[in-house]
N, C-alpha and C positions, 0 to 999 in steps of 0.2 A: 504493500500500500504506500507508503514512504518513497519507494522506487518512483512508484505512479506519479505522484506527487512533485518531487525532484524532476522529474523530465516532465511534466506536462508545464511546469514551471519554465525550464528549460527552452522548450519552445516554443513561449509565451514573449519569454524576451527573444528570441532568435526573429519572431516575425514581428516583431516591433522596433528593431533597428532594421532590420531589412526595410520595412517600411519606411521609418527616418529618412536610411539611406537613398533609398527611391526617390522620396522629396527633394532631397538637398544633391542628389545628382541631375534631377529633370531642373533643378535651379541651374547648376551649372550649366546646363545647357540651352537652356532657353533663348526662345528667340524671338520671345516679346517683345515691343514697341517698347523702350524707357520714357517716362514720364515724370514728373515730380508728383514724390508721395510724401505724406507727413510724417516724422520719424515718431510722433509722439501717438498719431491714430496708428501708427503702425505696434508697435508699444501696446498700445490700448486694446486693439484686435489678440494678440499674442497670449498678453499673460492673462485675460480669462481664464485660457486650459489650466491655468493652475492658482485655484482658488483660497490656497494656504497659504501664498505667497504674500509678506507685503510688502508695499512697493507706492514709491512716487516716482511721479514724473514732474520736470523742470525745464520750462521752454517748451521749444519747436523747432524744427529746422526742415527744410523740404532738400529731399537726396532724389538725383535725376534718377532714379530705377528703374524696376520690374519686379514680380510679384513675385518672386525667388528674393527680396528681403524680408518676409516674413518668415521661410523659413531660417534663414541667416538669424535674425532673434530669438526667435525658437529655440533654435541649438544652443545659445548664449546662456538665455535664463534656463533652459532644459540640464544644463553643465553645470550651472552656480549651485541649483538645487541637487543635481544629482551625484555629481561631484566635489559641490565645496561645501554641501552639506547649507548650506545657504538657506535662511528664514525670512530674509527680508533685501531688496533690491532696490538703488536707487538708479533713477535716470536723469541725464541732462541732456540738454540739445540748445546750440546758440548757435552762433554766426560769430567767426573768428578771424576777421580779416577778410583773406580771398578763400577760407574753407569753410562748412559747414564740421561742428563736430557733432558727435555724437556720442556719449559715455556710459556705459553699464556696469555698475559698476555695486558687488554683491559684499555682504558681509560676512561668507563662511572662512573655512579653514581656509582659501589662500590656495600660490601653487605654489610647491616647493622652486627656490631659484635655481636649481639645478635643472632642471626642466621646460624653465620659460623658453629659454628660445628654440625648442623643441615642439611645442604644442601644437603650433603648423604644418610640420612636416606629416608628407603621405603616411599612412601606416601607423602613426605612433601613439603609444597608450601607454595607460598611468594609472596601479593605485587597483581598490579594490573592486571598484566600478566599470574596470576598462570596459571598452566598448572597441568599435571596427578602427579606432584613430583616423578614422576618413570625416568625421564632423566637421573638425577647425581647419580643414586640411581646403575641404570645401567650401569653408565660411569666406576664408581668405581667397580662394579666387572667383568668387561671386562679387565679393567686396572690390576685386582689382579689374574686374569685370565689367562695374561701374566705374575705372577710374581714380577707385578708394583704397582706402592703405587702412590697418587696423593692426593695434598695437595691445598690447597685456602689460599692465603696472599692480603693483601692491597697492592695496586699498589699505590705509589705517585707523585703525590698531589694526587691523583684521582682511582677510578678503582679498578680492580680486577686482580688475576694472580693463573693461577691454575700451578702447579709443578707436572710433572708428571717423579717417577724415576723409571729406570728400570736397572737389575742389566746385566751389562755385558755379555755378551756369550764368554766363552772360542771357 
């Protein structure tokens, strides 16, 4: 019975990153018209799915995109919760010159600094959660996709914060 259990478990999460994956690859390749979306209705669309979470948002900023940035947020808050153990999320979005930013930025355990500049790369996983390490891997060239560059800093005391910039539309 336990057996049962264990593997029906098993492949409960197998087809639920498969699925992830499926999103955040059809994002990668999309070949949707880009248009300016609001970072903060975007934001606002997303963390619904998870209603334990708490979370503000600060500003606005509009990112020329396509509808593969929602799943890009997704994977972000879906990671602070399920890997930085995260309770609570804040957001910001301004206008910073010639870029728009945009910052996520969560109060869990943090990534270890041995690791940061690894989180990107194809393949690679971390910790008791891993997963296919194709999430951030994806996130970032969706991001560059548009144009955008996205970065990871220590949030303090505590946590994580990814920076995602995007250069202006004339």
């Amino acid at each position: 019975e336990k057996m049962k259990i264990k593997a029906t478990n098993a492949l409960l999460k197998s087809i639920a990153l498969l699925e992830n994956m499926r999103e955040l690859e059809r994002a990668l390749i999309s070949e949707e018209d880009l248009s300016n979306k609001s970072m903060k209705g975007g934001v606002e669309s997303v963390i619904t799915n998870y209603p334990d979470i708490k979370y503000e948002i600060n500003g606005d900023c509009t990112v020329l995109c396509d509808e593969a940035i929602y799943p890009v947020i997704d994977n972000i808050i879906k990671n602070a919760i399920v890997h930085g153990r995260a309770e609570r999320i804040d957001i910001d979005c301004k206008e910073s010159g010639r870029y728009n930013v945009f910052r996520i930025a969560d109060h869990g355990i943090g990534i270890p600094d041995e690791i940061k500049d690894k989180i990107f790369e194809e393949g690679f996983s971390h910790g008791d959660a891993r997963s296919s390490g194709l999430g951030l891997y994806i996130v970032k060239k969706v991001v560059e996709r548009y144009g955008g560059t996205i970065k990871v800093e220590d949030n303090k005391p505590t946590g994580t914060i990814f920076i995602f910039e995007f250069k202006k539309r004339k």
